[in-house]
VMD Tcl script that draws the C-alpha trace (Angstrom):
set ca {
  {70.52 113.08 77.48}
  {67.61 115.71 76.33}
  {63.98 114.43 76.93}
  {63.81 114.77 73.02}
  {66.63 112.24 72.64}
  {65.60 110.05 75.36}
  {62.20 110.54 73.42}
  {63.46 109.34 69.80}
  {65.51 106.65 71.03}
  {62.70 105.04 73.30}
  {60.77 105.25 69.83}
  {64.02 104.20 67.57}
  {63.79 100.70 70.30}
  {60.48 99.90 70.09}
  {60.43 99.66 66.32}
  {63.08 97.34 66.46}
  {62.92 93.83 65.43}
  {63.62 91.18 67.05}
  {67.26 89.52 65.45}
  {68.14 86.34 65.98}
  {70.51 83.61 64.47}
  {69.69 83.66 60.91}
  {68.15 87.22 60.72}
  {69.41 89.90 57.60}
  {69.43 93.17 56.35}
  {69.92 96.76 57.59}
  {68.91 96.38 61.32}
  {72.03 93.27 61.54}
  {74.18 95.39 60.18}
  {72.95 98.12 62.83}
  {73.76 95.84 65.85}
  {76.97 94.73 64.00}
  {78.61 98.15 64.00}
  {76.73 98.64 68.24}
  {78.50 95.87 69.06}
  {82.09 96.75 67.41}
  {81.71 100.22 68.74}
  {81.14 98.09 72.23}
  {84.23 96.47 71.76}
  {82.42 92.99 71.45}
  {82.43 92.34 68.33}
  {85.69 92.35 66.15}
  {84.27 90.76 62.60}
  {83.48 93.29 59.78}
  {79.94 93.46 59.17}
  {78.09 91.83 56.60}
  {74.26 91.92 57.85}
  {74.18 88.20 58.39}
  {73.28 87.60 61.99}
  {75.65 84.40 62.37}
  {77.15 82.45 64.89}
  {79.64 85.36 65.76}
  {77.24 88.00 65.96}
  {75.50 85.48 68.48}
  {77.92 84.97 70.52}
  {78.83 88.69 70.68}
  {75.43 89.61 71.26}
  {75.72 86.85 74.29}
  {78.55 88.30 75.70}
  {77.49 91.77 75.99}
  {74.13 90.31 77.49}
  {76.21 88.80 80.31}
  {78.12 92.28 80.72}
  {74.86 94.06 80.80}
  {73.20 91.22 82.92}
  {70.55 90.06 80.86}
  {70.08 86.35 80.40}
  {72.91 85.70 77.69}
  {69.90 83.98 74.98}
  {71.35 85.48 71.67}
  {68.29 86.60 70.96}
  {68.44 90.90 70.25}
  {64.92 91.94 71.93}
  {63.96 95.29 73.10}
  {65.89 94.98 76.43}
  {68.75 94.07 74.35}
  {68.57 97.09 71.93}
  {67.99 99.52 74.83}
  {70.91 98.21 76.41}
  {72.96 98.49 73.68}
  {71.41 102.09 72.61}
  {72.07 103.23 76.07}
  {75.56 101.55 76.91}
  {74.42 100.15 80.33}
  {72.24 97.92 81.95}
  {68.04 97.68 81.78}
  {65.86 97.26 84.46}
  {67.89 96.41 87.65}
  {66.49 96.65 90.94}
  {67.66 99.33 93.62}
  {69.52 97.16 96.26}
  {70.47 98.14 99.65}
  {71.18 97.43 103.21}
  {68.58 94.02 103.78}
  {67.97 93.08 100.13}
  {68.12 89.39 99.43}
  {67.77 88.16 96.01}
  {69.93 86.89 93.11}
  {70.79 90.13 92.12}
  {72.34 90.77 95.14}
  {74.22 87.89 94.16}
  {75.25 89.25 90.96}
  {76.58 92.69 92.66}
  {78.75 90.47 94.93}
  {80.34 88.40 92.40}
  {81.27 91.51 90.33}
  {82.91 93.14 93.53}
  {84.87 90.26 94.32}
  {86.28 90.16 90.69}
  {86.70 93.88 91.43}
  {88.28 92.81 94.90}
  {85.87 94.98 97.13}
  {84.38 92.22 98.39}
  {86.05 89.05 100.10}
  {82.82 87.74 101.61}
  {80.04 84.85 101.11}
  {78.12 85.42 97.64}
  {75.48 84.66 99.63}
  {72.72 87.17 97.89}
  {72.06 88.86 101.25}
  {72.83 92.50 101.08}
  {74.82 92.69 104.54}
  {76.75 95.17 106.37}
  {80.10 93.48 104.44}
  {78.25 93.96 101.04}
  {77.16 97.65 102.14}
  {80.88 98.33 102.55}
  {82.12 96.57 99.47}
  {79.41 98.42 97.73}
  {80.64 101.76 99.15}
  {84.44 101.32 98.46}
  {83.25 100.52 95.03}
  {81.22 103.55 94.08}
  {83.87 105.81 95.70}
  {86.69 103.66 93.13}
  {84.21 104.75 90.32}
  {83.61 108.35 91.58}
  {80.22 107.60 92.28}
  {78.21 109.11 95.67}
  {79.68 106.10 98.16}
  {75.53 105.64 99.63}
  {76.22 102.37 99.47}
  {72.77 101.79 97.23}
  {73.32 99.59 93.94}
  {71.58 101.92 91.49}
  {71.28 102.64 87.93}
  {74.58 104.75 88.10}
  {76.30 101.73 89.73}
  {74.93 98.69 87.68}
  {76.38 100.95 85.06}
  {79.70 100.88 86.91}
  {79.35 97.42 87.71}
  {78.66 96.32 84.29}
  {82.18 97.48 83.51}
  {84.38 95.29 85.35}
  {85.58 93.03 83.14}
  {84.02 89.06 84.15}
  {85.00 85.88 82.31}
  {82.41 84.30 80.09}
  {82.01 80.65 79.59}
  {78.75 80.00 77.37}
  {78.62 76.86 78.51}
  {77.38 77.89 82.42}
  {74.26 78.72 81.17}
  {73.46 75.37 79.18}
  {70.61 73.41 81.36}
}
mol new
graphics top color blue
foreach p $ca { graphics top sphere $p radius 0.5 }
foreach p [lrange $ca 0 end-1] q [lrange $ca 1 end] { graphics top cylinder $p $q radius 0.2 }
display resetview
């Protein structure tokens, strides 16, 4: 992507609105056709930001790993503008944190990784990582970065909405 096109998208996202259950016009009908071309949404659009759009939009949040509110912010529109996932840390050999987590959930359902999802970043997850990336054609570095969250974000997962109720 061209600086100029990164440019005018970064610009196109930050004057969008936010679109929630309820919301209408142009910019629903916008995410409407994101999300068919996505292959998330399957209803024809109508601009009216109901309780399929919602769930789409949830669903695609979870495959992007966002927090699956609903709710279209700007992480959600640059995620959708850019087909991959927004603001994920590097990981590597000694991280520790939920996203690490994440990453080894997604390679077990990939079946790279038969370990703990323990959220340590081990030698096991280093390895699982590895195999991955060189699956996906990616440098095998064994560092979860954009490139690979990408990748990652790919594998299909199951959704239930209802794991995410408190």
């Amino acid at each position: 992507m061209s600086l100029k096109t990164q440019m005018n998208s970064t610009e196109a996202i930050d004057n969008k609105p936010q679109l929630q259950l309820g919301s209408q016009g142009q910019e629903v009908l916008e995410l409407e056709h994101l999300l068919t071309k996505l292959r998330v949404y399957r209803q024809p659009a109508k601009g009216i930001f109901d309780k399929a759009v919602e769930f789409a939009v949830k669903l695609y949040q979870f495959r992007v790993f966002l927090s699956p509110d609903g709710i279209v912010g700007p992480l959600t529109w640059q995620a959708l503008y850019t087909k991959s996932p927004v603001n994920m840390p590097v990981l590597r050999f000694g991280s520790s944190e939920q996203a690490v987590a994440t990453v080894q959930e997604v390679l077990r359902v990939s079946q790279h990784y038969g370990g703990e999802i323990d959220g340590q970043f081990s030698t096991l997850t280093e390895k699982a990582v590895r195999a991955f990336q060189k699956s996906f054609g990616i440098e095998a570095d064994g560092v979860v970065n954009g490139e690979t969250w990408t990748a990652l974000s790919q594998i299909p997962r199951g959704y239930n909405p209802n794991w995410f109720l408190t």
